[in-house]
N, C-alpha and C positions, 0 to 999 in steps of 0.2 A: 873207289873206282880204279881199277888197272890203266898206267898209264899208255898202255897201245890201244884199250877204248878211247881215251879222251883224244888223243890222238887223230884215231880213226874221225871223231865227232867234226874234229877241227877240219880235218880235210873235205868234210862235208859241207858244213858249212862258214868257215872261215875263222880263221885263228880268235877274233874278236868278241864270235858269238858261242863260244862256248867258258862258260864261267865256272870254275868251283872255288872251294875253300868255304868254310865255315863264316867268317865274316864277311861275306859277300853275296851268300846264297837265301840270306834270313828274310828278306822279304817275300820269297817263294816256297817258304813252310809253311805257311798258315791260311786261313782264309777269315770271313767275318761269321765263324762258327763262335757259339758262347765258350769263353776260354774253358768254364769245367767240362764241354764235352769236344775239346778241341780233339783229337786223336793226335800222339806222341810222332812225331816226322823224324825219319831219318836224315841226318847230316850226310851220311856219305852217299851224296847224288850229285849229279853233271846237270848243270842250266842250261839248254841249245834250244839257240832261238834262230830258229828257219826263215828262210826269206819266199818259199814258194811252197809248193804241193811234190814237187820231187825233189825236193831235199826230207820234207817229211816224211816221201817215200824210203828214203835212203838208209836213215835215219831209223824207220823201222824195221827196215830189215835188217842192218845191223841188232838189232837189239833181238830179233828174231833168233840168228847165228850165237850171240853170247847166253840167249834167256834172261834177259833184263827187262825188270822192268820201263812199265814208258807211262808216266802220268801226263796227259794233257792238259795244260792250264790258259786259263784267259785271263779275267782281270780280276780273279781271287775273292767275288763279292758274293759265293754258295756260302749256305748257312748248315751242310752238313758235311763239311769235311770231304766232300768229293775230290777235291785237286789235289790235296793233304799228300804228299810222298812219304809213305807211313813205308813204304820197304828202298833197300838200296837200288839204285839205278838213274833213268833218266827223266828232271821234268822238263816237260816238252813244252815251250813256252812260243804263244804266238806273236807277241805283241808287234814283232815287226810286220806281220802283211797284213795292214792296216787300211789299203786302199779301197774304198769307195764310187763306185761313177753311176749315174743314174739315170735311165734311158725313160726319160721325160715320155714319150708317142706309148711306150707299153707300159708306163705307168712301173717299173719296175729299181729295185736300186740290187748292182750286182756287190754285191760287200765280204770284204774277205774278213778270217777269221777274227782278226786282232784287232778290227776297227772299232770303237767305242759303241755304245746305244747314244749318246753324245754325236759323234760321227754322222751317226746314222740320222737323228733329227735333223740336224741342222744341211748337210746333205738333199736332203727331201725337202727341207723348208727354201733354201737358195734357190730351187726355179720352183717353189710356187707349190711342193706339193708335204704330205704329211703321212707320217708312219705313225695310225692309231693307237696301240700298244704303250703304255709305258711298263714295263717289267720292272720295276724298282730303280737302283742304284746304276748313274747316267755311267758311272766307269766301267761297267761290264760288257764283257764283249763277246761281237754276234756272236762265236761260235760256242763261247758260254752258254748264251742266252737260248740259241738252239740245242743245247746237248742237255740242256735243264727243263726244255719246255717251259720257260719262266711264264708266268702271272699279271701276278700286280692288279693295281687297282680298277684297268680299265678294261678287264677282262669281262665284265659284266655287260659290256654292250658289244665291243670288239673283237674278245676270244681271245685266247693262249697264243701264243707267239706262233707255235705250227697252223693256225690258220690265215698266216700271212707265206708264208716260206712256200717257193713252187720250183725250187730246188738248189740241192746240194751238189758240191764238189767233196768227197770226204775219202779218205786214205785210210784201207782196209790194214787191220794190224800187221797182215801179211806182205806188206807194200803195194800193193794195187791200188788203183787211182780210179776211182769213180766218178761217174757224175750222172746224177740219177735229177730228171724233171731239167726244167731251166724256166726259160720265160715264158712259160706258159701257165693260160688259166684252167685249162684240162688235160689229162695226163692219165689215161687208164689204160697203161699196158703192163699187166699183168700183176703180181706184186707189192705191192708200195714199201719200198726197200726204205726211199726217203723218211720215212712216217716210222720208220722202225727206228733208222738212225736218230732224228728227233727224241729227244727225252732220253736217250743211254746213256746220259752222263759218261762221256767218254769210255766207254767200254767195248762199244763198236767198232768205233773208227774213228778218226781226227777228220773232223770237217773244216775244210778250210778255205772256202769259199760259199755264197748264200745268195739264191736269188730269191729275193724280199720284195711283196704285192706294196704298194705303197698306193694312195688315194688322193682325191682334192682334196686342200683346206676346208675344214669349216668356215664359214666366214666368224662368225661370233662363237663366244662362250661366257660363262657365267660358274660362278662356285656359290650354292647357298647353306648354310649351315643352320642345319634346323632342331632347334632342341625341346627335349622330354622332359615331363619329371620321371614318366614311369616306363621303365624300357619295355614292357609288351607292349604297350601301342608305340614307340618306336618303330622295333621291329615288326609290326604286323602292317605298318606303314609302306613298306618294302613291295609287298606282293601286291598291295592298295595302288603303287602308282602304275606296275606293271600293267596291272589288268585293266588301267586307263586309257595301253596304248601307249605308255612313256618310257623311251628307255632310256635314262639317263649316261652319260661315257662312264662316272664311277659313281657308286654307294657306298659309303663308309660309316662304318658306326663307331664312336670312339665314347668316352666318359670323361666327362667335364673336368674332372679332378685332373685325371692322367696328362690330358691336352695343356692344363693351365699349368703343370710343374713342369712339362718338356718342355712351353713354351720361356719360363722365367731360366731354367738350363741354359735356353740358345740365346739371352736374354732380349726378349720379345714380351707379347702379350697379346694371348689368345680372344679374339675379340667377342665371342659372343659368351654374355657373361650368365647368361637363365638356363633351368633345368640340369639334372646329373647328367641324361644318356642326350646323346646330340650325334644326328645324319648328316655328312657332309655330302653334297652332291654336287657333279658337274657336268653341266648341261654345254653340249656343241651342237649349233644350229648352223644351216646354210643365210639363213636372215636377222636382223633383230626382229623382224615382226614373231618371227616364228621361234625364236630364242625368250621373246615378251610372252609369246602364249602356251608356249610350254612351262617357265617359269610361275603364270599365274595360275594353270591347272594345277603343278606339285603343289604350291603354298595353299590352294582350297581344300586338296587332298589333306594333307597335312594339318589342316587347320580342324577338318571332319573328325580327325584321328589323335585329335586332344593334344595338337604342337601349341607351344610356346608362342613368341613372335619371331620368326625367321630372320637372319643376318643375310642379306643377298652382299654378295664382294661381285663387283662389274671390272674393276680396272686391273688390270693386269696385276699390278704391283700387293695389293689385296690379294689376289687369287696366289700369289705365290708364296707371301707369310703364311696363309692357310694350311697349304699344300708341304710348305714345307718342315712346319712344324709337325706336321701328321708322319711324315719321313722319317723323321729325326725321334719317334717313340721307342724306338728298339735301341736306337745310339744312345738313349736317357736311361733307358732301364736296362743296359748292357754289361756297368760294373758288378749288377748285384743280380745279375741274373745266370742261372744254372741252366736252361733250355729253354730254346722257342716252338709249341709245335703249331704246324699249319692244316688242324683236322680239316676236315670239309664234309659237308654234309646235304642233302637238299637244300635247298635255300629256304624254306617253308619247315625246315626240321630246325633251324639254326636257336631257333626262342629256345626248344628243350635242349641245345647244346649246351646254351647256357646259363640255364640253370641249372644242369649235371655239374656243371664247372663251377659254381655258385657254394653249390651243397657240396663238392668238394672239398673247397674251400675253408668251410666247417668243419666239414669232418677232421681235416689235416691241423689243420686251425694254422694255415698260410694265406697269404695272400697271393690271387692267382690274376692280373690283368688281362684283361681281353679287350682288344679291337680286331677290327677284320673289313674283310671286303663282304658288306653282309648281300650284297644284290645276287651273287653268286655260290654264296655257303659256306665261304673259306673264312676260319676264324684265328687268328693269331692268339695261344692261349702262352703265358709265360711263367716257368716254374721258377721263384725264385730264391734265393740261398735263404737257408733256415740253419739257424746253430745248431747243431748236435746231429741234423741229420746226414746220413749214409746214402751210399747209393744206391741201396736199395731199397731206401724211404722214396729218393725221388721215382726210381723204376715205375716203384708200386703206383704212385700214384699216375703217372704217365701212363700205363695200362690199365688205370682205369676209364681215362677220358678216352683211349682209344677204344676198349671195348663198347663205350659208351657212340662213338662215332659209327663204330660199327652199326652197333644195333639201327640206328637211326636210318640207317642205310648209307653210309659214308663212307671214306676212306682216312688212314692214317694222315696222307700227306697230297695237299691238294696243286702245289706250288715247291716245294722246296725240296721234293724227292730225297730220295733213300741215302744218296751217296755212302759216307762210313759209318756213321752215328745212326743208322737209323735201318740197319742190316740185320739185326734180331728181329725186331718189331716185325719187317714185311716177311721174314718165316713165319714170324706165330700168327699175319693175321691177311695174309694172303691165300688164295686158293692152294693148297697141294700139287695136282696140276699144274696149275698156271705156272708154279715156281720150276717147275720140272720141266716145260716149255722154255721159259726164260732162260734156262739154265745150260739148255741143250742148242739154244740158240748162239750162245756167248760162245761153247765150245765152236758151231761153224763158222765163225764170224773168226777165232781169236785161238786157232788150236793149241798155240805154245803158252796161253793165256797170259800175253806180256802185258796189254792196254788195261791199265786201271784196275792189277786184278785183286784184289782187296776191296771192292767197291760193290755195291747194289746186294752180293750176296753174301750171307755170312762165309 
């Protein structure tokens, strides 16, 4: 970096918040991508960490004038390399405008981009109200979590993180300052610019501010764990409680094996000890009457459908060893893991996902772990390190499960988007079209292509 850009940065945003040098900048190279498909980050980049929406502006328009790049980062917890500063320039770090305030009468919380999903809970929980969504890992921040369209497990009753968000504040890579929606629950004028920004992983524009629908508490909840001996009626469990009328906050399907060695890891112990395949569900009711009859319809369901005997966890403290051993399966199998993918598929197609993944497994003669959010189709499949194999033993086999997602009528990635790692794949298995749309859009959004430009496309 030439020292009248750093310079320039400084005067932008103050001597203190602009950092370089190699031992200083290493926590902002990486993110929780599996190290063998981490993408290699450039050393020589500037850390400027902005305190509002026009110093971002500033910021980028400098970077406009020299042709630098500009990677936007939040709290570093993508699993494809999107933050990664794989070329020289600037990363654009939010962590300072963290603030929070939450206007109780609209039900809405205004949250800027560096404040945690943490933040954000506990914010909605202090007067009384609750942000249904959990997209994973509590460190990640809003403007993260909206540039990823994050998931997670409770997206099976709740939805994706964009169907909370009713609008954005976000800084066009040209320097221009938006702010598209706000507190509002309808908003059809013309458009929807918002809904485009959402999910660009930073390729759009830096969003740095978010206004977030937020809801009452539940009054009660409940986590039951219900286990199989044989995963088709497991999973064919799924569609059984639906069409009951039940929509449980999350579905998860995990394997007993997998659950009891992450749990001996964090050293814990997984409580429900019957059956290989095991459903974890979590039920939010407005009453116990009504948290008691919904919990004894799934357990009849389930019991129709050839379950075991159910572990119901009532007390908080239960519900969260559960919960967070379930978390903690990607941190267990992280040393020895090569790739995580997040196919997605119908939810009613998931049984043939995985047994494509199964016979895989054979074929390769690997071992291939799967859990997922199965209420919604999304399967966490993980390739893991094999001696002697190449990279293009793993490829292979990674295009086959995606070919296989396809057929099914699915996508590559249901949650964890394209960012670096995963920029060939959405050429070969994306529309022609569509990539040519995408493509020609990023040019009007970014025409000196500085925001993220190594990202989403090959």
């Amino acid at each position: 970096m030439r020292e009248e850009i750093v310079s320039e940065l400084r005067s932008i945003v103050g001597e203190d918040w602009v950092i370089t040098g190699e031992d200083r900048i290493q926590g902002y190279l990486y993110d929780e991508t599996p190290p063998p498909m981490l993408p290699e980050a450039s050393k020589d980049v500037a850390v400027v960490k902005p305190r509002n929406a026009e110093e971002v502006s500033e910021i980028l328009k400098l970077a406009n004038r020299y042709g630098l790049p500009v990677f936007p980062r939040g709290g570093g917890t993508g699993l494809v390399g999107a933050c990664v500063p794989t070329m020289s320039g600037i990363i654009l770090s939010l962590e300072r405008m963290n603030i929070i305030k939450v206007d109780r009468e609209n039900l809405m919380a205004e949250a800027e981009a560096g404040a945690t999903l943490a933040d954000l809970l506990k914010a909605a929980e202090d007067v009384g109200l609750f942000f249904p969504p959990h997209p994973g890992d509590e460190g990640a921040h809003i403007g993260g979590l909206l540039a990823c369209n994050a998931g997670g497990a409770r997206a099976v009753k709740t939805g994706v993180i964009r169907n909370y968000v009713k609008g954005v504040e976000v800084v066009l890579p040209t320097g221009e300052i938006l702010t598209l929606g706000g507190k509002l629950v309808k908003n059809n004028a013309g458009y929807d610019l918002m809904h485009l920004i959402i999910g660009s992983e930073g390729t759009l524009g830096v969003i740095t501010k978010a206004w977030i629908r937020l809801y009452p508490r539940e009054a009660v909840n409940a986590t039951i764990v219900i286990p199989f001996e044989d995963r088709e009626m497991a999973l064919k469990t799924v569609p059984a409680i639906f069409q009951e009328g039940l929509m449980p906050l999350a579905i998860e399907y995990v394997e007993k094996s997998l659950v009891e060695k992450t749990a001996q890891h964090l050293g814990l112990t997984w409580p429900c000890r019957d059956g290989d395949h095991q459903l974890i569900l979590i039920l939010a009711e407005a009453s116990e009457a009504a948290l008691y009859e919904a919990c004894e319809k799934i357990v009849n369901i389930c019991e129709k459908m050839g379950s075991l005997e159910p572990l119901v966890a009532e007390s908080r403290g239960e519900q969260e060893r559960i919960l967070k051993i379930r978390s903690e399966i990607y941190s267990f199998l992280k040393p020895n893991l090569v790739d995580i993918l997040d196919t997605t598929v119908p939810p009613a197609q998931l049984l043939e996902l995985i047994k494509a993944v199964e016979e895989l497994g054979r074929k390769y003669n690997t071992y291939l772990p799967v859990f997922g959010h199965v209420g919604d189709g999304n399967l966490h499949i993980h390739l893991m390190r094999e001696d002697g194999w190449t990279k293009e033993d793993y490829d292979r086999l990674r295009d086959e499960v995606y070919r296989k997602a396809i057929e099914l009528g699915g996508t590559i990635t249901g949650e964890h988007g394209i960012g670096y790692i995963r920029r060939r794949s959405l050429e070969k298995y994306i529309d022609k079209k569509a990539l040519e749309l995408m493509r020609a859009i990023k040019r009007i959004f970014d025409p000196n292509n500085i925001l993220n430009p190594d990202k989403v496309f090959p």
